[in-house]
ZAVO-623491 format. One record per residue (C-alpha): residue number from 1; z, x, y. Coordinates in nm, 2 decimals. Each point is the difference from the previous one (the first is absolute). Layout:
REM ZAVO-623491
BARO  seq      pz      px      py
BARO  NUM       Z       X       Y
...
END
This chain:
REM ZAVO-623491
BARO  seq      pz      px      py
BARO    1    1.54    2.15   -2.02
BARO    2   -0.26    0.07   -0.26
BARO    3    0.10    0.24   -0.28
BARO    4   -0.26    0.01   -0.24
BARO    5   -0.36   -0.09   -0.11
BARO    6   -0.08   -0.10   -0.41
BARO    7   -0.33   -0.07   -0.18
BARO    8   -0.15   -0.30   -0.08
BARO    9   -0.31   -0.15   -0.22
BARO   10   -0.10   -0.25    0.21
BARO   11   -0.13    0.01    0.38
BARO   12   -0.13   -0.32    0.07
BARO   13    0.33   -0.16   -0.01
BARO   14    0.13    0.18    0.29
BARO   15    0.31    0.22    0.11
BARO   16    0.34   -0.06   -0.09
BARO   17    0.30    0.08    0.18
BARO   18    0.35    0.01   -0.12
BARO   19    0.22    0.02    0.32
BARO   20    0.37   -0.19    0.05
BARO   21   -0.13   -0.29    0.00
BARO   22   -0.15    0.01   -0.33
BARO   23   -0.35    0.04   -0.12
BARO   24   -0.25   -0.08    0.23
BARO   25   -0.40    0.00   -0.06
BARO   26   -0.28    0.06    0.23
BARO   27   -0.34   -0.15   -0.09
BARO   28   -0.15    0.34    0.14
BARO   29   -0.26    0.11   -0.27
BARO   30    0.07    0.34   -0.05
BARO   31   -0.31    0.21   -0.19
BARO   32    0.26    0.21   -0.18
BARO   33    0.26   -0.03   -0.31
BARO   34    0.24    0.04    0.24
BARO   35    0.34   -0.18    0.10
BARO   36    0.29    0.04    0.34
BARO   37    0.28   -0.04   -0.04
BARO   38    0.30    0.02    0.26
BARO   39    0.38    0.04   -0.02
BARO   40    0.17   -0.18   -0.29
BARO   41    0.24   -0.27    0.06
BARO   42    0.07    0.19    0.27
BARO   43    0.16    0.33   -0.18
BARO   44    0.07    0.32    0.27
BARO   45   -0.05    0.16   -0.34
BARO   46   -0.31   -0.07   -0.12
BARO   47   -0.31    0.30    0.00
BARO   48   -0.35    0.05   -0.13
BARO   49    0.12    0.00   -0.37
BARO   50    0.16   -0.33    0.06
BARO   51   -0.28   -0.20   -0.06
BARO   52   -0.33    0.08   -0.28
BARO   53   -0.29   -0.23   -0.18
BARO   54   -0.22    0.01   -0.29
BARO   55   -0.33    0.10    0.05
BARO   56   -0.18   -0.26   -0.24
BARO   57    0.25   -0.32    0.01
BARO   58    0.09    0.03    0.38
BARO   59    0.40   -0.09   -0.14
BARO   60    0.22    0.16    0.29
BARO   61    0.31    0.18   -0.11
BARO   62    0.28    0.06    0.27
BARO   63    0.36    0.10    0.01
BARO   64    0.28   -0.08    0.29
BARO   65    0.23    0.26    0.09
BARO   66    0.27   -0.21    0.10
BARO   67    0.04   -0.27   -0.17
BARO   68   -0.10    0.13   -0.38
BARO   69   -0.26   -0.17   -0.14
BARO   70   -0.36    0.11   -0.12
BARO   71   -0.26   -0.26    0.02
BARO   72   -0.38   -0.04   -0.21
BARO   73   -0.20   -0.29    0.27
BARO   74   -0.36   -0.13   -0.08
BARO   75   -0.22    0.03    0.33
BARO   76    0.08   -0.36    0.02
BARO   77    0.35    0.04    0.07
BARO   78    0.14   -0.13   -0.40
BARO   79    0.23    0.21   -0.14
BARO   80   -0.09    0.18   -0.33
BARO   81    0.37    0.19   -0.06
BARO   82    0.31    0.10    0.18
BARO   83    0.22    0.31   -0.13
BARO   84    0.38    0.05    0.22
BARO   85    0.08    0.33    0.05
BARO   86    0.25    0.16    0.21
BARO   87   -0.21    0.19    0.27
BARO   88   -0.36    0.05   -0.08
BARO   89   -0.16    0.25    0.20
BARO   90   -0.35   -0.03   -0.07
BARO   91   -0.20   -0.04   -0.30
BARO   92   -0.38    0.11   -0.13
BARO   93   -0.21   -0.28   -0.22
BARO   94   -0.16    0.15   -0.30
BARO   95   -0.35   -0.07   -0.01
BARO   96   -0.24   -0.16   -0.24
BARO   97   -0.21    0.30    0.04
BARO   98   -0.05    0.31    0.20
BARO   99   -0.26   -0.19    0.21
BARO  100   -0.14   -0.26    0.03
BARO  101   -0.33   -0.16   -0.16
BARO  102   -0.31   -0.09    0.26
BARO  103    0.09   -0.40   -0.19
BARO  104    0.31   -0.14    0.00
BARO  105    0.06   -0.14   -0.38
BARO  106    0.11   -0.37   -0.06
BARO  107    0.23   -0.04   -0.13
BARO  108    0.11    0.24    0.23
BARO  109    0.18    0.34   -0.13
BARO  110    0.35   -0.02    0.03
BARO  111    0.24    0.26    0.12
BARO  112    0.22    0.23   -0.23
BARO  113    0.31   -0.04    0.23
BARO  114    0.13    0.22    0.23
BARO  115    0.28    0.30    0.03
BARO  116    0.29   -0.11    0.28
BARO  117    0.24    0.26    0.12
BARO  118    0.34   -0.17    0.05
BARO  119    0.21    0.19    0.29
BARO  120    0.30   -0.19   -0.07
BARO  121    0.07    0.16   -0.39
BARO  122   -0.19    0.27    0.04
BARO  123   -0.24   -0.04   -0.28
BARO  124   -0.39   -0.10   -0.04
BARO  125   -0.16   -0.27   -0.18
BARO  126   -0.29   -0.08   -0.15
BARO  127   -0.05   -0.36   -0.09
BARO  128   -0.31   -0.19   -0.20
BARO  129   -0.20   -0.28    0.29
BARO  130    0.24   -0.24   -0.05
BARO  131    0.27    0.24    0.16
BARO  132    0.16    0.02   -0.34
BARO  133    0.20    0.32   -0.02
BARO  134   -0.09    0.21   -0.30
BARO  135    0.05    0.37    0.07
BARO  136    0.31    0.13    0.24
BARO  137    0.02    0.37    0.13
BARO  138    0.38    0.05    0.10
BARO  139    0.10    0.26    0.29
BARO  140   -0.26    0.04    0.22
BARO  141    0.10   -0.08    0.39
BARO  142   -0.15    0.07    0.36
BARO  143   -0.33   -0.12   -0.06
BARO  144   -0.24    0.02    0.24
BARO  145   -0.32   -0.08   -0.17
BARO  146   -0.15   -0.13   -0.32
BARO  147   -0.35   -0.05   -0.14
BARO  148   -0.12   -0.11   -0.40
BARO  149   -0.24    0.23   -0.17
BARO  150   -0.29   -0.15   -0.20
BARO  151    0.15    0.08   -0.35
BARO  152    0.29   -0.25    0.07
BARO  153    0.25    0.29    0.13
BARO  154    0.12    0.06    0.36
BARO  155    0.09    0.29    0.27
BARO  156    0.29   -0.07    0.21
BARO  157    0.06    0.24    0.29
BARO  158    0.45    0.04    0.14
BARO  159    0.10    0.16    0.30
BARO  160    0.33    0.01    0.09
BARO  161   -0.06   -0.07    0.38
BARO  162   -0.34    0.09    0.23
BARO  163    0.07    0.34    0.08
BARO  164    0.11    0.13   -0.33
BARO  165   -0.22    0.10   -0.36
BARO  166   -0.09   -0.26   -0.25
BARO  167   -0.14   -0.02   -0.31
BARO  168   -0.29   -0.12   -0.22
BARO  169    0.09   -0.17   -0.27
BARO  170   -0.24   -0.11   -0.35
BARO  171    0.14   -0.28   -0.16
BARO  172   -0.24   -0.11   -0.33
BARO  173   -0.09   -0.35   -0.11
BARO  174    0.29   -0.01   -0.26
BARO  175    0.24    0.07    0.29
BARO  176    0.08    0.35   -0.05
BARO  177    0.06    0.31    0.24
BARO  178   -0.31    0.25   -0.11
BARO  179    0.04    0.25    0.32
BARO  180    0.20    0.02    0.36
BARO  181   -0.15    0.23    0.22
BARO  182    0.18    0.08    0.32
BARO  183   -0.32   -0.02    0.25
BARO  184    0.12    0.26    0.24
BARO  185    0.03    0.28   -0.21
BARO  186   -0.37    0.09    0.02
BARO  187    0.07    0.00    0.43
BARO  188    0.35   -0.09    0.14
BARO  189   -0.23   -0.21    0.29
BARO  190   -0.05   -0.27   -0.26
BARO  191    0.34   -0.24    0.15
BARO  192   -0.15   -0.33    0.17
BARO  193   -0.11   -0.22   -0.27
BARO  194   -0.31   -0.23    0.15
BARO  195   -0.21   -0.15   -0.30
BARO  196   -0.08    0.02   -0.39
BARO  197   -0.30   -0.13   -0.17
BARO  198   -0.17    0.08   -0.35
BARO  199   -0.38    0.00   -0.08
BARO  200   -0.15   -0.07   -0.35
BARO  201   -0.01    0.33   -0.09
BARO  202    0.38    0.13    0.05
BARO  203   -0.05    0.16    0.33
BARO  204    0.33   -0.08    0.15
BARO  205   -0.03   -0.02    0.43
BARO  206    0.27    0.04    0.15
BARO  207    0.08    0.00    0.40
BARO  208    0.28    0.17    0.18
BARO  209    0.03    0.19    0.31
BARO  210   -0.36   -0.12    0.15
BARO  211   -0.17    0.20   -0.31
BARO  212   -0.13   -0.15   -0.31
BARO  213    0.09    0.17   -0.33
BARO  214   -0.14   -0.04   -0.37
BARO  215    0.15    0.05   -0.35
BARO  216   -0.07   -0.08   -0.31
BARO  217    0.20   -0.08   -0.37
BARO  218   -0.12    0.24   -0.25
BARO  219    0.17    0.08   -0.35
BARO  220    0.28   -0.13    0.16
BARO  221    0.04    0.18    0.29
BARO  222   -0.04   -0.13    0.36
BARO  223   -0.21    0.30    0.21
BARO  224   -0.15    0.01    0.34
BARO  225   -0.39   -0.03   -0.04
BARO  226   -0.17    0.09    0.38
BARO  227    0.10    0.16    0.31
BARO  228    0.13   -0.23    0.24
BARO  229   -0.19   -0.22    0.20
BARO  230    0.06   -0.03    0.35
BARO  231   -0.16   -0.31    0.18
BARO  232    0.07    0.12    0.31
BARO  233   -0.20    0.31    0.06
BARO  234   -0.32   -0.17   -0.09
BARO  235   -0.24   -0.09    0.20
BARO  236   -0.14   -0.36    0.13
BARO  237   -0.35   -0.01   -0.16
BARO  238   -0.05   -0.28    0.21
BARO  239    0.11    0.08    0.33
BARO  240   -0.35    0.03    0.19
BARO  241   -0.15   -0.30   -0.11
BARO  242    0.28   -0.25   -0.07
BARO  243    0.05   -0.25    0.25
BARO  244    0.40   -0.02   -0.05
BARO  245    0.02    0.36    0.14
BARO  246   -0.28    0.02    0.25
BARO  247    0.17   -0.28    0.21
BARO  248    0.36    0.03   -0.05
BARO  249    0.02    0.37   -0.05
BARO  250    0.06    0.07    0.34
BARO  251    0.26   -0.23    0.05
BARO  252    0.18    0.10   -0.29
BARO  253    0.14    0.32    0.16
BARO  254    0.37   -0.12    0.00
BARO  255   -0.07   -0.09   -0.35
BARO  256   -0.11    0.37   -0.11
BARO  257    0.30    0.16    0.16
BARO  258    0.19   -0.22   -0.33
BARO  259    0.03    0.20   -0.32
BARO  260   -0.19   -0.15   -0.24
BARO  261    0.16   -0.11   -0.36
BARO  262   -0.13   -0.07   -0.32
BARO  263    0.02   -0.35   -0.08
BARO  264   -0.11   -0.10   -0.36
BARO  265   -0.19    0.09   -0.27
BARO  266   -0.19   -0.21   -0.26
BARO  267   -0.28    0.07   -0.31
BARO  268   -0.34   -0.17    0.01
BARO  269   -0.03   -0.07   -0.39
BARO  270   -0.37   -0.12    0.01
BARO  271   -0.14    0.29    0.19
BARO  272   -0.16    0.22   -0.29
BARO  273    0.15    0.24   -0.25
BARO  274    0.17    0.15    0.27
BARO  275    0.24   -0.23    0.16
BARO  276   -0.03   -0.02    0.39
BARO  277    0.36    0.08    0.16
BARO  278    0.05   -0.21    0.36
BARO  279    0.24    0.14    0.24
BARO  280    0.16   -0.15    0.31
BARO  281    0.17    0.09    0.30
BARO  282    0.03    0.06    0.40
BARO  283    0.25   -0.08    0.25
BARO  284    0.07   -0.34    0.17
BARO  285   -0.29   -0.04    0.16
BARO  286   -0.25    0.13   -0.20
BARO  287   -0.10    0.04   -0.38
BARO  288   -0.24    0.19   -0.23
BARO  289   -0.12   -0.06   -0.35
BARO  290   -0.08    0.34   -0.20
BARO  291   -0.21    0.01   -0.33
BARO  292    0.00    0.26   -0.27
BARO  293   -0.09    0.04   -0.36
BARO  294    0.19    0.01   -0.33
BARO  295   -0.07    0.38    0.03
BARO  296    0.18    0.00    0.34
BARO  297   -0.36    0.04    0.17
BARO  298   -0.03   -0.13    0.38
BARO  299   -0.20   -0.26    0.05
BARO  300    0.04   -0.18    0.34
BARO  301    0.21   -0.08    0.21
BARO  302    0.04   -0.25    0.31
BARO  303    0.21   -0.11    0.29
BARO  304    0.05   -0.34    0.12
BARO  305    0.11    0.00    0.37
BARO  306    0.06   -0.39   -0.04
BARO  307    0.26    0.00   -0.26
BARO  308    0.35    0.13    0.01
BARO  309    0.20    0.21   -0.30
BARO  310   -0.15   -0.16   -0.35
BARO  311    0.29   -0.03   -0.18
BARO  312   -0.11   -0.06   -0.31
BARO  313   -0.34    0.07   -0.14
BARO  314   -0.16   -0.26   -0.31
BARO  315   -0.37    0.08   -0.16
BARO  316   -0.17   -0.30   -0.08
BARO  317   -0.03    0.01   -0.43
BARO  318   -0.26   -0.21   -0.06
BARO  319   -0.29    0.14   -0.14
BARO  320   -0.26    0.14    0.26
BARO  321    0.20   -0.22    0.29
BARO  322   -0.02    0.31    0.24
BARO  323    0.29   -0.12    0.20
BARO  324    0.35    0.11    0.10
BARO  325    0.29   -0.18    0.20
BARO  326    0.30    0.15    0.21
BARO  327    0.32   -0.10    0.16
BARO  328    0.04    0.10    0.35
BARO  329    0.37    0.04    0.16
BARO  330    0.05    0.19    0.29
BARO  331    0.38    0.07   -0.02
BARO  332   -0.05    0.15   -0.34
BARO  333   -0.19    0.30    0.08
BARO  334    0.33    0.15    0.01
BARO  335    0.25   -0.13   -0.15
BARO  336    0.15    0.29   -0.14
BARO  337    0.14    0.08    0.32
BARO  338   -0.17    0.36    0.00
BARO  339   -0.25    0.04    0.21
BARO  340   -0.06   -0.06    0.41
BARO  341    0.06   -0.37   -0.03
BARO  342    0.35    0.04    0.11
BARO  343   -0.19    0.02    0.35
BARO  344    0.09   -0.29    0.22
BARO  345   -0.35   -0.13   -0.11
BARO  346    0.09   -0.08   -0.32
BARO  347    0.27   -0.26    0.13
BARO  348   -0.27   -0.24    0.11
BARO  349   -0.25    0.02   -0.34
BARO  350   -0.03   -0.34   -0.13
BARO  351    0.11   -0.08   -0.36
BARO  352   -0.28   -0.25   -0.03
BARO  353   -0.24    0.03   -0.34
BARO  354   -0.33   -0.10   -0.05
BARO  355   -0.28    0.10   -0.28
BARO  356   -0.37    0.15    0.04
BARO  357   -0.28   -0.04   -0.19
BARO  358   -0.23    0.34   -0.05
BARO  359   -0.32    0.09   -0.17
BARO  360    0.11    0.28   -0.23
BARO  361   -0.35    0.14    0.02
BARO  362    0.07    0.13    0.34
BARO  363    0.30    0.05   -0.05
BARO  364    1.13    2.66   -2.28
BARO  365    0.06    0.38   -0.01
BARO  366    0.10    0.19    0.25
BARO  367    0.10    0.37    0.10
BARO  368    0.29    0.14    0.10
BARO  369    0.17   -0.04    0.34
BARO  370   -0.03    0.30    0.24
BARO  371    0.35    0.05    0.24
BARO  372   -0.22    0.03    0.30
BARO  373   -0.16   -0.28    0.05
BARO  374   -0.17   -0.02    0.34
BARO  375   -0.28   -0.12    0.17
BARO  376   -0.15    0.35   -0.05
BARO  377    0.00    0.00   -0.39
BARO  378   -0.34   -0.17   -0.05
BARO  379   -0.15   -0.14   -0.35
BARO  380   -0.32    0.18   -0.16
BARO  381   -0.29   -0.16    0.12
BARO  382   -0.24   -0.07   -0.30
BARO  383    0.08   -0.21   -0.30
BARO  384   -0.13   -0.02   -0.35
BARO  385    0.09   -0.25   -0.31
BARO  386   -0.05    0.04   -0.35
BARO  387   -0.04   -0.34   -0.03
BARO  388   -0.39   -0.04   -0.19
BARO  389   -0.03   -0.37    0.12
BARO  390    0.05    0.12    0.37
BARO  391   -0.20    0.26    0.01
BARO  392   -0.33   -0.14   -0.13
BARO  393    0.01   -0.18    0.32
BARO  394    0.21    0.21    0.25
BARO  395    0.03    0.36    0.10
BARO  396    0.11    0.26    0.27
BARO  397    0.32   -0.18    0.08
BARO  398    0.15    0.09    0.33
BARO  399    0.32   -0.05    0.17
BARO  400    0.07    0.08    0.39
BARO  401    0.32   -0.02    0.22
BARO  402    0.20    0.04   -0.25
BARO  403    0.37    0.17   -0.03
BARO  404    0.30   -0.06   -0.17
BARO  405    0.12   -0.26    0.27
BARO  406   -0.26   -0.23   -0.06
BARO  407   -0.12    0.08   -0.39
BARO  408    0.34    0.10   -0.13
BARO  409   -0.04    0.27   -0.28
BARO  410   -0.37    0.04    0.10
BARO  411    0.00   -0.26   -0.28
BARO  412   -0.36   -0.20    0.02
BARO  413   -0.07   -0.32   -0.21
BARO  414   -0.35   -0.20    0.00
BARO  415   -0.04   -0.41   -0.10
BARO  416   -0.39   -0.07   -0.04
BARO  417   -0.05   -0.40   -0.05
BARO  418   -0.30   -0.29    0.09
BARO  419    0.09   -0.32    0.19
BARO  420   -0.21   -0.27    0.11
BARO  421   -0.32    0.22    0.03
BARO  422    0.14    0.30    0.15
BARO  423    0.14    0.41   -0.15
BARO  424    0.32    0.09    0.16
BARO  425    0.14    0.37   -0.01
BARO  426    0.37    0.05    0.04
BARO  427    0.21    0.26    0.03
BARO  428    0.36   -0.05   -0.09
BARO  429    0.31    0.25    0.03
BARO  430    0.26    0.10   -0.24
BARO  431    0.18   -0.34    0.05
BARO  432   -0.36   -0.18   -0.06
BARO  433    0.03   -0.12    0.35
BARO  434   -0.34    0.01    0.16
BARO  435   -0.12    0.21    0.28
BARO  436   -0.40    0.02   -0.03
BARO  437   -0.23   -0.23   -0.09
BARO  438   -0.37   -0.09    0.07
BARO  439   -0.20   -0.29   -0.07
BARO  440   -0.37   -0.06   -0.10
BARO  441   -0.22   -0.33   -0.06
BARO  442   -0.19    0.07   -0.35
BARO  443   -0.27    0.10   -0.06
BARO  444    0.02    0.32    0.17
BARO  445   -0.24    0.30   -0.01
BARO  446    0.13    0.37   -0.09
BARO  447    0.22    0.07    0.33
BARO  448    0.30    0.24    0.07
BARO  449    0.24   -0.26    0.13
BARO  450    0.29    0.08    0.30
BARO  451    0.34   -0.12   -0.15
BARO  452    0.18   -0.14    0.30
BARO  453    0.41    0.07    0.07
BARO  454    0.18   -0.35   -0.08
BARO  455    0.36   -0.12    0.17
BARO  456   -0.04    0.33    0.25
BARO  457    0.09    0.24   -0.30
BARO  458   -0.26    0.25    0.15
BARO  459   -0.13    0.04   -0.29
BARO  460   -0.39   -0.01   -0.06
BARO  461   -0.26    0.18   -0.22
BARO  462   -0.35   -0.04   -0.18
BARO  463   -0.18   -0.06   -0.29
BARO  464   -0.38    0.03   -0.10
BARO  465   -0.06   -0.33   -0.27
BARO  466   -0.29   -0.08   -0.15
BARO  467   -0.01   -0.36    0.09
BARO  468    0.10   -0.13   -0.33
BARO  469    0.31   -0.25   -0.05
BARO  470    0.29    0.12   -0.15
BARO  471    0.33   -0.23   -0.05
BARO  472    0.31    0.10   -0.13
BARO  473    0.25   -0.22    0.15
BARO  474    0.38    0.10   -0.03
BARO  475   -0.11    0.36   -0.10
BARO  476    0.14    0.25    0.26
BARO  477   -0.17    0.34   -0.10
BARO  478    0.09    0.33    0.11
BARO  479   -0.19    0.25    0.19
BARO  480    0.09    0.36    0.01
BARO  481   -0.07    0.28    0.19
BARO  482   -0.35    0.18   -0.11
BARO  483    0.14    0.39   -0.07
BARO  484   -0.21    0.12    0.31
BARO  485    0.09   -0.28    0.21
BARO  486    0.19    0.11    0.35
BARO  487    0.25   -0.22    0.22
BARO  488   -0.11   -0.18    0.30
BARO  489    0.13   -0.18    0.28
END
């Protein structure tokens, strides 16, 4: 069974597998930097961390559950290093660079090793790319997922078991502990641990319980940075034009009645200041493929009525290679035991893995807390900052449906920034957890733009700009309540 897909630099050499029988290549030419792999040495313990690559060199890293070791392989099959261990989870390669360049460099850019969690003494490990150890981090068990950052550190999400809380934890380059943040105190849903990834900017992704959530490491704190995604509830962009779901759609009925899961998540590096987040998911006989921004901005989305549950998600990284590869599996769409597939249908799914190819283009202050807070105590209704930057460009702030369920406090923050061409507005709540936002393609004339709810907060409002950019990235500011301003609902 395939677990996991790595990155490679170089396509026209073909696909490698490593199954039980050993490595195996394929002379398929593959127009991505992008490498299968399938169950190692035969290990019921292996996952998607089990296995990783570096971008620029195409050197495959990959660990075995069972038996201990951690291997470094050219694509050729020799073997750069070996490191035993005990029980090696999974590991994460750190990379040459946050992306890669539109030319690969010869000689080519080498690695900078690659952190390993080690089940077996409880303790992670970051080793140099000839998987020699040089820092240790003691007393850290129950990990479930691992990914390097770009400065050389590493996050490393533990969970004790699938249905209970986990935590988040920073680990920097020299090997120390800077924050743990227990990821279901901000909402006790938070349980099911799914995926990690990182972009090149510190936006940590992380997937559990079929929604996608964002942090981000700053002065040395670990903090949520977005409301929630949820895949899910978005809609197929596609669906009246794509030929997957005009002529399978209908016979897909028994599929639909399925819940759907979230699958995997991964970051497109080379796609613009703002790195492009891919998310999969579906049921066993169906997938979809969801697109959104760094800002947590939906782009598209699509069903594919001719794949099964992709299990694991990987964004081709070479430059401008506008392509993406899954893993299909049918019997892992829910393998947490949760959900309906402890029908009798379930019984019959195959356990058979195969891999697509798909173009990716298609693809604070607050105020005090009342003691009644109900859905009839609304917010006040027009806003007003003191900000001098804002408000040469923006005026007659509004805010509508809001109460203290939704906007807690009445509390109202604003983020203004520019990304590849376009003004985005944003409101944000107490928590800086977004609930508004509107997006317009520069240059614009003087308008009054219609700020849309976000992640069905119910919040919306409106703004009067005069067209002008204005960017300040990171900066949540606060809107208050104008003295004559009256609640709404």
């Amino acid at each position: 069974m395939v677990t996991a897909i790595t990155n490679y630099f170089e396509p026209e050499r073909g696909l490698s597998i490593i199954s039980p029988d050993g490595l195996q290549q394929y002379p398929e030419a593959l127009d991505s930097y992008t490498q299968l792999a399938s169950s190692l040495s035969n290990s019921s313990n292996n996952n998607r961390f089990s296995i990783d690559s570096a971008w620029e060199s195409g050197d495959i890293y990959f660990c075995n559950y069972d038996t201990g070791y951690v291997k470094k392989i050219n694509f050729d099959r020799t073997e750069v290093a070996s490191l035993q261990l005990t029980n090696p989870f999974g590991l994460s390669v750190i990379q040459y660079a946050s992306s890669m360049s539109s030319t690969v460099s010869y000689p080519v850019q080498q690695d900078r090793g690659c952190w390993i969690a080690d089940a077996g003494t409880n303790r992670v490990i970051k080793t140099d790319n000839e998987l020699n150890i040089i820092v240790e981090v003691l007393g850290i068990s129950d990990v479930v997922g691992l990914v390097s950052a770009n400065d050389g550190g590493c996050y490393v999400v533990t969970q004790d078991n699938p249905f209970t809380d986990g935590n988040l934890i920073r680990i920097s380059s020299a090997g120390v502990i800077q924050d743990t943040f227990n990821y279901s105190d901000f909402t006790p849903s938070v349980t099911r641990f799914i995926d990690i990834d990182v972009n090149s900017e510190g936006i940590i992704w992380l997937a559990a319980n079929d929604l996608v959530y964002s942090f981000r490491f700053i002065n040395g704190v670990i903090s949520q940075y977005l409301f929630p995604l949820d895949p899910l509830s978005e809609p197929d962009i596609y669906s009246s034009s794509s030929s997957e779901s005009s002529d399978t759609e209908s016979s897909s009925s028994e599929s639909n009645t399925e819940e759907m899961h979230v699958a995997s998540i991964e970051v497109d590096r080379n796609s613009g200041t703002f790195q492009d987040l891919y998310i999969s998911g579906g049921n066993s006989s169906m997938a979809f493929i969801a697109k959104y921004d760094q800002g947590g901005w939906f782009i598209n989305k699509k069903n594919y009525y001719n794949i099964s549950f992709p299990y694991i998600i990987k964004v081709v990284q070479g430059s401008n290679s506008g392509r993406l590869y899954i893993l299909e599996d049918s019997a892992k769409w829910d393998e947490e035991g949760y959900g309906s597939s402890s029908s009798s249908s379930s019984s019959s799914l195959s356990s058979d893995s195969s891999s697509s190819s798909i173009d990716s283009s298609s693809s604070s202050s607050s105020s005090s807390s009342s003691s009644s807070q109900s859905d009839g105590f609304f917010c006040c209704t027009s806003r007003e900052t003191s900000n001098v930057s804002i408000n040469a460009h923006f005026s007659n702030w509004t805010v509508a449906g809001s109460n203290y369920e939704n906007l807690p406090n009445c509390v109202l923050k604003v983020m203004l920034y520019v990304s590849l061409g376009s003004q985005f507005v944003q409101y944000f709540d107490e928590n800086n957890i977004k609930i508004s936002q509107v997006k317009k393609t520069l240059p614009q004339a003087p308008q009054t733009l219609t700020i849309a709810e976000y992640g069905g907060s119910g919040v919306t409002g409106s703004v009067y700009w005069n067209g002008m950019s204005t960017s300040m990235v990171g900066v949540y500011t606060l809107l208050t309540c104008e003295e004559s301003s009256s609640s709404s609902s």
